[in-house]
VMD Tcl script that draws the C-alpha trace (Angstrom):
set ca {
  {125.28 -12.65 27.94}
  {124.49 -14.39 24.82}
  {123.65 -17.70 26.75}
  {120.95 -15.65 28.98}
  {119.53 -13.85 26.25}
  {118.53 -17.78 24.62}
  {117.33 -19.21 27.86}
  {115.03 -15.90 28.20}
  {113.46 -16.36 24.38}
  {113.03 -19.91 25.03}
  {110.99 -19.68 28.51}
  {109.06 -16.60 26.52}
  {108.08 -19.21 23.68}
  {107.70 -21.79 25.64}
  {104.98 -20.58 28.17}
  {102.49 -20.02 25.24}
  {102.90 -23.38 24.21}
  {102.31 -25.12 27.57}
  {99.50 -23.38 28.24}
  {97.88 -24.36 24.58}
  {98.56 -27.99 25.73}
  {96.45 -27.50 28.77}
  {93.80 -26.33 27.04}
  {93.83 -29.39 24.57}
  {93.61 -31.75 27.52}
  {90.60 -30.06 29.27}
  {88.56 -30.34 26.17}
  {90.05 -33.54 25.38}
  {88.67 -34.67 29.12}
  {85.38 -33.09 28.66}
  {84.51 -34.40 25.90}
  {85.30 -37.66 27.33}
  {82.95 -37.11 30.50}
  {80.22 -36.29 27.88}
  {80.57 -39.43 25.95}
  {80.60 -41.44 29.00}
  {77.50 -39.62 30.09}
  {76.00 -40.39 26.78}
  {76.70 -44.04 27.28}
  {74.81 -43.84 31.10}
  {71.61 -42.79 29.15}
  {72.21 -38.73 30.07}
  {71.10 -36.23 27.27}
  {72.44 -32.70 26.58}
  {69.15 -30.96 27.88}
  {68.52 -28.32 30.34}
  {68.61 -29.03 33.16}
  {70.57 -32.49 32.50}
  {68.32 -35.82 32.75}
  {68.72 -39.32 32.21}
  {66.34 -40.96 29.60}
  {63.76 -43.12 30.92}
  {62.87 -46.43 29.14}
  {59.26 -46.59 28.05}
  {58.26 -50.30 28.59}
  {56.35 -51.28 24.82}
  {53.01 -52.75 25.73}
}
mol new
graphics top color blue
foreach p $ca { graphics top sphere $p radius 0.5 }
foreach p [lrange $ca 0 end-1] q [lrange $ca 1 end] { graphics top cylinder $p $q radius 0.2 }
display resetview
């Protein structure tokens, strides 16, 4: 009884955790996409558009 009781508190602590660790790695991979963007010449604009080079005369 004892034993069942621990394996239920440690699934219910563990789910929150898990899902916090999700969350880290979506906005760690997002924020990755937008620096690689960044390096591809896109801005943060709306809507999105990559600079364009003005040729200096």
């Amino acid at each position: 009884m004892k034993l069942k009781l621990m394996r239920c508190l440690v699934t219910l602590l563990v789910i929150p955790l898990m899902s916090g660790c999700w969350l880290l790695a979506v906005g760690g991979a997002g924020a990755y996409g937008g620096y690689k963007a960044k390096e591809e010449g896109y801005e943060l604009r709306n809507p999105v558009t990559k600079e364009k080079k003005i040729k200096a005369e």
